[in-house]
C-alpha positions as CSV (number, residue, x, y, z in Angstrom):
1,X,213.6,13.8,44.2
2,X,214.5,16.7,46.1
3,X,213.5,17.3,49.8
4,X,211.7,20.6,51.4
5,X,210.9,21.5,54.6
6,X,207.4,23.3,54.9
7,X,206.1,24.8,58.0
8,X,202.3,26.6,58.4
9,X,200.4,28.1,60.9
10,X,197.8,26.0,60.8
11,X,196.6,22.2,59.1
12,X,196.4,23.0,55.8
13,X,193.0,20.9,55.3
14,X,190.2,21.2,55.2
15,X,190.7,24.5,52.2
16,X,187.8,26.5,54.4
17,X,189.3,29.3,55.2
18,X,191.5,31.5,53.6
19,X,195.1,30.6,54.4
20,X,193.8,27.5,54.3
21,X,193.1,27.3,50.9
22,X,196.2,28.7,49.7
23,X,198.4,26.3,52.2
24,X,196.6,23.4,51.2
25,X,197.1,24.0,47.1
26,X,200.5,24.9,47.7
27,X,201.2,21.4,49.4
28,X,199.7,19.4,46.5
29,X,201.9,21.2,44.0
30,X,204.6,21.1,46.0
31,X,204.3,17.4,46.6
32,X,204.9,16.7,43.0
33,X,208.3,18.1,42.6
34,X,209.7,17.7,46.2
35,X,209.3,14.9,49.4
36,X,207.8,17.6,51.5
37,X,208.5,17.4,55.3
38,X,205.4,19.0,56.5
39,X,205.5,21.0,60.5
40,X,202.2,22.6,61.4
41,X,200.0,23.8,63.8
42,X,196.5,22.5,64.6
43,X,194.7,25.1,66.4
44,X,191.0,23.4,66.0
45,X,190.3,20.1,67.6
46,X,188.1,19.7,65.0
47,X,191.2,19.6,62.5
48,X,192.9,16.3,64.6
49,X,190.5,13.8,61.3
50,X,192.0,15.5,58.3
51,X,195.9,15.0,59.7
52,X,195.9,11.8,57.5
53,X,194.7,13.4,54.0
54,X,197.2,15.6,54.8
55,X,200.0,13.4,56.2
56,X,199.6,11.2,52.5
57,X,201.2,14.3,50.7
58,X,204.3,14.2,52.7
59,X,207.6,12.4,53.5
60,X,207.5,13.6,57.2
61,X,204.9,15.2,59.6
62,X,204.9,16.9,62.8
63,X,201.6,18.5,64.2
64,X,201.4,20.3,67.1
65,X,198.5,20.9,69.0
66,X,198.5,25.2,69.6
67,X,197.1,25.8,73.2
68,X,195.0,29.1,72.7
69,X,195.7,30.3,76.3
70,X,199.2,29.6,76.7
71,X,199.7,31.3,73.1
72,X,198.5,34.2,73.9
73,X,200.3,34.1,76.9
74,X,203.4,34.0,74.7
75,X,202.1,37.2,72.5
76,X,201.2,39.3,76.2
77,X,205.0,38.2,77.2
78,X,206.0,40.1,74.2
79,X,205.0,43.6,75.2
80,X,207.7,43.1,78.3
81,X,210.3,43.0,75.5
82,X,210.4,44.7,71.8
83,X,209.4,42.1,70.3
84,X,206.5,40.7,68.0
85,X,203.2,39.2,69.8
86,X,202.4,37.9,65.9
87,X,205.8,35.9,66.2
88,X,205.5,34.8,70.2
89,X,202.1,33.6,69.7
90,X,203.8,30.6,67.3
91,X,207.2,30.0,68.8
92,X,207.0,26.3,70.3
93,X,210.4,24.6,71.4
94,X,208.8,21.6,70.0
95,X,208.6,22.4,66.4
96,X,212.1,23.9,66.5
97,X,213.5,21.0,68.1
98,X,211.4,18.9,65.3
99,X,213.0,21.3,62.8
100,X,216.4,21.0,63.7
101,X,216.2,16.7,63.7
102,X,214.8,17.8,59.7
103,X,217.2,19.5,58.5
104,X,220.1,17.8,60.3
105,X,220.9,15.1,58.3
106,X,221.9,17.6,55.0
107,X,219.6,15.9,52.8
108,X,216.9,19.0,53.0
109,X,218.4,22.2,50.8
110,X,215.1,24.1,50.6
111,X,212.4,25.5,52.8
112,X,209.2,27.3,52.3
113,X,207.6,29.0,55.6
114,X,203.8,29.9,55.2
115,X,203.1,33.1,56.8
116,X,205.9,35.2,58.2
117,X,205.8,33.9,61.6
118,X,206.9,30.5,60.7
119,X,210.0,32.3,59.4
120,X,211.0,32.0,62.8
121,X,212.0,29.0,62.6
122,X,214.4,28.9,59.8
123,X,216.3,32.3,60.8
124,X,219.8,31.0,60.8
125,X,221.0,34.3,59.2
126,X,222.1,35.5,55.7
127,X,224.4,32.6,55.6
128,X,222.4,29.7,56.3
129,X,222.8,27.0,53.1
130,X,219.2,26.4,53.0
131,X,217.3,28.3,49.9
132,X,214.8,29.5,51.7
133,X,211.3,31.5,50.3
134,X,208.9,33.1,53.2
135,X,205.3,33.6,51.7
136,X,204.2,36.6,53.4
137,X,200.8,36.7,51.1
138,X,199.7,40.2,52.7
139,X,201.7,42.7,54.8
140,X,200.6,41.9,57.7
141,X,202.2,45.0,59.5
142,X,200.0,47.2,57.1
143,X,197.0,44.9,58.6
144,X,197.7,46.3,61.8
145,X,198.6,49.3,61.5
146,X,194.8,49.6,59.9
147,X,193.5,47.9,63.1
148,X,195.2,50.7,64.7
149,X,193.7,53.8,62.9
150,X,190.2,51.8,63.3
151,X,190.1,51.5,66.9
152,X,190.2,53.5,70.0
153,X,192.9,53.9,72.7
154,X,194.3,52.4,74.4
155,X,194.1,49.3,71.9
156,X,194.8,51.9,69.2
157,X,198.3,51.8,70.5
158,X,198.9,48.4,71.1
159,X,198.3,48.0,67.5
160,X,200.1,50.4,65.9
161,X,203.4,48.8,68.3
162,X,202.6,45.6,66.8
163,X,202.4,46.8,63.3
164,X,205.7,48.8,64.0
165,X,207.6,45.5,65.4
166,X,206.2,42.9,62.9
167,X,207.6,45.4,60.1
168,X,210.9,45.2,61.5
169,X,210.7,41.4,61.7
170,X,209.4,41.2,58.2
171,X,211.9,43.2,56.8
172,X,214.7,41.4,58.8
173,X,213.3,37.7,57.1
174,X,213.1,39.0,53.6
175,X,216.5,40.1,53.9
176,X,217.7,37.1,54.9
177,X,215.7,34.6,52.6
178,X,215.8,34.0,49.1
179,X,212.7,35.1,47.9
180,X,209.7,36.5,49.3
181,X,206.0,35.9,48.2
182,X,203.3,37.9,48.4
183,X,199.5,37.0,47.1
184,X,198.7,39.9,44.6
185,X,201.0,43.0,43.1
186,X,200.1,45.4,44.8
187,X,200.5,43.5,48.1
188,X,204.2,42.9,46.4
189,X,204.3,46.7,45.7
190,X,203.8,47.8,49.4
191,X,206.6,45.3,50.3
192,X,208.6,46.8,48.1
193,X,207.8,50.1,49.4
194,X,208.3,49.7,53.3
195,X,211.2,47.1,52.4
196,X,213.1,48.8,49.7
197,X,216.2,46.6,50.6
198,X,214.4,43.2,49.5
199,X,212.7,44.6,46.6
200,X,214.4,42.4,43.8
201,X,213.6,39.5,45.7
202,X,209.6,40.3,46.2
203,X,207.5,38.6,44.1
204,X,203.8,37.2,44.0
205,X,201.7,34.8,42.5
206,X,198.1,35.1,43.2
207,X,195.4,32.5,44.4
208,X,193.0,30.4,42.2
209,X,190.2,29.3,42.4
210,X,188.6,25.4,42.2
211,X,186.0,26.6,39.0
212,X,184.6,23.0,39.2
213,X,183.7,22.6,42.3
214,X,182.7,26.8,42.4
215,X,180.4,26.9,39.1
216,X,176.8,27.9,38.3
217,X,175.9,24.4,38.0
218,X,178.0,22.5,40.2
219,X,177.7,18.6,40.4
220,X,176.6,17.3,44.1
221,X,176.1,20.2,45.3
222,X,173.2,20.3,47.7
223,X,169.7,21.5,47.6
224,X,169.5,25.5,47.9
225,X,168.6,26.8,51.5
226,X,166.4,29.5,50.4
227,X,162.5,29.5,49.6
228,X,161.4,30.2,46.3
229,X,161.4,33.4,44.8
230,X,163.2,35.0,47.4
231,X,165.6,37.6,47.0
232,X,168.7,37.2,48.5
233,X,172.1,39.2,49.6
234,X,174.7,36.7,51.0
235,X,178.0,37.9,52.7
236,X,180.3,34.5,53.2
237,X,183.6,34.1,55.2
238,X,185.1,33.4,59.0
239,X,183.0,35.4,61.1
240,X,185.8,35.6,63.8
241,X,187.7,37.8,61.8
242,X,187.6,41.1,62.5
243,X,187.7,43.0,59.1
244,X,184.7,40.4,58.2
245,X,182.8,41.4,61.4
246,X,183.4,45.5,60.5
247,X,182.4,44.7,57.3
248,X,179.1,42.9,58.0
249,X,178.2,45.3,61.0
250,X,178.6,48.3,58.6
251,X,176.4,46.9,55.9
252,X,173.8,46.4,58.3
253,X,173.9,49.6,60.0
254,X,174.5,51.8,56.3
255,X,173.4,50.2,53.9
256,X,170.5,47.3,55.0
257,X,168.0,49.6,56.4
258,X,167.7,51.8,53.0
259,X,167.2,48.5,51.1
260,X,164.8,47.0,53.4
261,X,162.3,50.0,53.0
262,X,162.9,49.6,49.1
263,X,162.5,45.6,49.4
264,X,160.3,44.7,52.1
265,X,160.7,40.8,51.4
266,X,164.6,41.3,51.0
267,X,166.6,38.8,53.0
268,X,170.2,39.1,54.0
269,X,172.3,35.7,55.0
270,X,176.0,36.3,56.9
271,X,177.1,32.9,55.8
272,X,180.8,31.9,57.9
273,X,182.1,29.7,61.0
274,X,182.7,31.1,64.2
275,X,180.4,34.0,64.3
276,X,180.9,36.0,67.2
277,X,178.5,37.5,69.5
278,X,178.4,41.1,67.8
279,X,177.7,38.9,64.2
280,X,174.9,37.0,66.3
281,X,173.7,39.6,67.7
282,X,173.0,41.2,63.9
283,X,170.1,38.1,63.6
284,X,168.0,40.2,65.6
285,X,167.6,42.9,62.7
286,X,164.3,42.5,60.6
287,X,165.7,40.2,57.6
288,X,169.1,39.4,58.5
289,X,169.9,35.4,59.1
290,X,173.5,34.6,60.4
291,X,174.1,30.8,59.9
292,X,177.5,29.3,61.7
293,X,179.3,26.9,60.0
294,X,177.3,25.3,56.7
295,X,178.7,21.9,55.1
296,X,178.5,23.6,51.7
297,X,179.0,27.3,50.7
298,X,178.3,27.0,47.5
299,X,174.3,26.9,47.4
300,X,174.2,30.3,49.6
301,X,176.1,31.6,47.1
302,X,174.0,30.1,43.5
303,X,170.9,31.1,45.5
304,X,171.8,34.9,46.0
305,X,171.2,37.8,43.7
306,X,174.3,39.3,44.6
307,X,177.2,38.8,46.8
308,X,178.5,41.3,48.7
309,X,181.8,42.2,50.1
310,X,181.6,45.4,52.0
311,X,185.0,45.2,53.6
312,X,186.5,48.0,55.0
313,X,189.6,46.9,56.3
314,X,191.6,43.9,54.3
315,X,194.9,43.1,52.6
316,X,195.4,40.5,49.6
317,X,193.1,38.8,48.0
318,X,189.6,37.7,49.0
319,X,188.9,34.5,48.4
320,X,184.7,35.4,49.4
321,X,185.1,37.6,45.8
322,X,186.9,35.1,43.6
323,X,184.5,32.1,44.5
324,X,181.3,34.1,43.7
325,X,182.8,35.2,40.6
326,X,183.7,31.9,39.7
327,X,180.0,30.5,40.5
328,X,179.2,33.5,38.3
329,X,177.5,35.9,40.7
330,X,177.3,39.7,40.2
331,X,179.8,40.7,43.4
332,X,179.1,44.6,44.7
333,X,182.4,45.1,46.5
334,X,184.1,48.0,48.2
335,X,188.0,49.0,46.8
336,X,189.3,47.3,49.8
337,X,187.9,43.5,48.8
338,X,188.6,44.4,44.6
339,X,192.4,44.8,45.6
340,X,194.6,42.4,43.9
341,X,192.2,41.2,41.6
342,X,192.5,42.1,38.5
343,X,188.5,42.5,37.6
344,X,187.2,45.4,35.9
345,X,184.1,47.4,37.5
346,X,181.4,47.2,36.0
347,X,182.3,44.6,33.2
348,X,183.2,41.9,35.8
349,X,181.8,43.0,39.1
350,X,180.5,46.0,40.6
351,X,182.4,48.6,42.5
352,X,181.4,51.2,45.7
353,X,183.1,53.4,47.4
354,X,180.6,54.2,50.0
355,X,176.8,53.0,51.4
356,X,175.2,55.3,48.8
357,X,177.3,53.4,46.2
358,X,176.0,50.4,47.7
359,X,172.2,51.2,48.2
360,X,171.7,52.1,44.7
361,X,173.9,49.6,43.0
362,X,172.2,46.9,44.9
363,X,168.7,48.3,44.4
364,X,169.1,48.7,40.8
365,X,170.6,44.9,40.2
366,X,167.6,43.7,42.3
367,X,164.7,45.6,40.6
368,X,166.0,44.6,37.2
369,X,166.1,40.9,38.4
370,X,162.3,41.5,39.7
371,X,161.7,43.1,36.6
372,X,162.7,40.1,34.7
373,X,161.3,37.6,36.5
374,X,157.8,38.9,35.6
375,X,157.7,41.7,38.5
376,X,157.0,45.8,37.7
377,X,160.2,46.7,36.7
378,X,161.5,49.9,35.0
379,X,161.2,50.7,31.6
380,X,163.8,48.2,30.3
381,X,164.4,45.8,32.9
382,X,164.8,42.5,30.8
383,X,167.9,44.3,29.1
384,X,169.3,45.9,32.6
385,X,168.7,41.8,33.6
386,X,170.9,40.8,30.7
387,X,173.4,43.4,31.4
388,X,173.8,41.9,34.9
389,X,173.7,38.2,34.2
390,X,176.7,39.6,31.4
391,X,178.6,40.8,34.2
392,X,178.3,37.1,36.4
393,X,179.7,35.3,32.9
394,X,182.2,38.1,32.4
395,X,183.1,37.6,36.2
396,X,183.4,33.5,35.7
397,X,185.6,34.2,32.1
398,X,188.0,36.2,34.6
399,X,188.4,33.3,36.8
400,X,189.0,30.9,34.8
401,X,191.7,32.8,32.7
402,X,193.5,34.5,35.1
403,X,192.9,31.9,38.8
404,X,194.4,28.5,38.1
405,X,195.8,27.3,40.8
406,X,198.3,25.5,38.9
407,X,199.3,28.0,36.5
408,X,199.6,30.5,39.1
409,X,201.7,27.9,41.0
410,X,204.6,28.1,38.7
411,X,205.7,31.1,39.7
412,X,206.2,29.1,43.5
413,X,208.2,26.8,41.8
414,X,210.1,29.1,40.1
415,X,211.3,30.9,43.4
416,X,212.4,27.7,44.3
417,X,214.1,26.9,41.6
418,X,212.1,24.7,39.1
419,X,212.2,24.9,35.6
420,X,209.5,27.3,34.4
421,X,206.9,26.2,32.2
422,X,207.1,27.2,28.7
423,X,203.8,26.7,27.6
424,X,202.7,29.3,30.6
425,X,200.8,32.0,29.0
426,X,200.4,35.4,30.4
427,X,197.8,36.1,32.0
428,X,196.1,39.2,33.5
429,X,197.0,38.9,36.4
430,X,200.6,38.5,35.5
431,X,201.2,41.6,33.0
432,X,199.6,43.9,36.3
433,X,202.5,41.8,38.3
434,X,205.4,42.8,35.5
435,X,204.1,46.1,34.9
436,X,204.1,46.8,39.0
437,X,208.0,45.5,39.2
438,X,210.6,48.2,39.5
439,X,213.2,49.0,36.7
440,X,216.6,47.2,37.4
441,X,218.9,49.8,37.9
């Protein structure tokens, strides 16, 4: 069996978090076609119990404990220079010394580096032997430069110079490596764009999404936290992150207040680890609960009458959106969290471009749900109900078509050279991906 070096950012278990999630599927289908020699980060003390699960998949490990302080030491080093704080906070002598021992011995001809600063470490220049593939999954220069046009100076500019450095670096890796992966097309398509040089060896293949585990009636999954009859909005995700702590402090500043007066009894759960102190702080409005970290998403979510995703700022896929719509929940999302999903508005989830999109969306999915339920709805209500619960199965159809993790897997191996699978049919997802390719010239 072939061998192939693998370096992440972070443990890829436990799947809890977004890169998580895609790291961790990623290892298990790379296990079966390679003996993976796995170097990694653990930047969560909490992470140390799951290094065996992981370690089971692999030939090789190394984990190395990321010191938080002395990392972002590193990344402040980096404004003396013109270089990347993105790339400083993850450089470690230790994993490149591990590295080197790896791929010493000749045995190892490919390497996959998850997130583009653990490029770093396999930059040995356009004629290195290895056949390498970096999996960008967003631009994360573009991520920046939004942080940049969000915020004021002086952090404004701080931004925009790490979104202007982090480019360079990510065009200088694409160049250099085989292929280069991104998480949806139009991520792929923006890669293309600001790295016209690399664009015939951009690709994507999108996330999936466990549909067991995340369906309408899933098996051991635990009692559901809310009291009967209540109606429920429910936001889920890392609540350290800053484009999910925009999002949630512009829903409840925009858009919460006009529901509450519509929907006294109206309840809205910020369900996520980590939640900072402006998320906590958002507990103290009339009808807004901000858990922490919950054992179980999944009965937040079967509980709700809608998820929302009122993300302002985001690149890639949301994983919040594609788990609701696989438990089959009506999701009300802004364009930001639809991008790269290839779901239909208003046949497979709901679309709004601003709060007043929002408010009445929202208001009109929960009075037809009161309606339903026995409540004084409008004239119609039971059909406006079946009309939404059409959207939820719509939304789960879409999931299970178009997010398998191992069909959308092959497209992994097939930047690394595996034989493609015939049998593969197209989905979605994929004709947006071919029709978003350039013409070969």
């Amino acid at each position: 069996m072939r061998e192939l070096l693998y370096l992440t950012h972070r443990l890829p278990y436990p799947p809890n978090k977004g890169d998580k999630i895609r790291s961790w599927h990623m290892l298990q289908y790379l296990s079966r076609h390679f003996r993976v020699h796995l170097g990694c980060f653990i930047d969560d003390d909490d992470d140390l119990q799951h290094t065996t699960t992981v370690a089971a998949l692999c030939a090789s490990t190394r984990f190395i404990g990321l010191q938080r302080g002395a990392a972002r030491w590193r990344a402040a080093q980096a404004l003396l220079s013109r270089q990347s704080m993105s790339v400083q906070y993850y450089r470690d002598a230790r994993l490149l010394q591990w590295v080197a021992g790896v791929l010493s011995g000749g045995k190892v001809r490919h390497a996959l580096a998850y997130s583009g600063p653990m490029a770093q470490y396999l930059d040995g220049g356009a004629g290195c032997p290895l056949h390498r593939v970096i999996d960008f999954v967003d631009v994360d220069s573009d991520k920046w430069r939004q942080y940049g046009d969000s915020k004021p100076w002086p952090m404004s500019q701080l931004y925009r110079r790490e979104a202007r450095l982090l480019l360079q670096y990510e065009r200088h890796i694409a160049q250099q490596f085989t292929a280069a992966s991104f998480v949806s097309p139009a991520e792929a398509a923006l890669f293309r764009q600001c790295a016209p040089m690399a664009r015939r060896k951009t690709g994507h293949f999108s996330n999936g999404v466990d549909a067991d585990y995340f369906a309408p009636e899933a098996a051991g999954a635990p009692a559901g936290p809310y009291a009967p009859g209540a109606q429920v909005l429910v936001f889920t995700g890392a609540m350290d992150y800053w484009p999910n702590i925009d999002a949630v402090q512009w829903f409840v500043r925009r858009v919460w207040p006009a529901l509450r007066r519509q929907f006294p009894q109206l309840q809205f759960y910020i369900v996520g680890s980590g939640p900072t102190a402006a998320v906590t702080a958002l507990a103290r409005v009339a009808g807004v609960t901000v858990t922490g970290k919950v054992p179980d998403i999944r009965p937040y979510l079967a509980g709700a009458a809608l998820a929302v995703a009122p993300l302002r700022i985001a690149r890639g896929v949301q994983n919040k959106v594609l788990e609701a719509m696989a438990m089959g929940k009506i999701v009300l999302a802004t364009p930001q969290a639809l991008e790269g999903i290839a779901a239909q508005p208003g046949l497979e989830l709901l679309l709004a471009r601003n709060d007043a999109e929002f408010i009445h969306h929202a208001a009109r999915v929960l009075r037809n749900l009161h309606g339903a339920n026995g409540g004084n709805g409008d004239c119609g209500s039971a059909g406006h109900a079946a009309g939404s619960a059409a959207i939820g199965m719509a939304a789960r159809q879409l999931v299970l078509q178009d997010y398998d993790w191992e069909k959308n897997l092959q497209a992994l191996g097939a930047m690394l050279g595996l034989p493609a699978d015939a049998g593969a049919g197209i989905s979605r997802t994929a004709a947006m991906q071919q029709a978003s390719r350039e013409p070969s010239t």
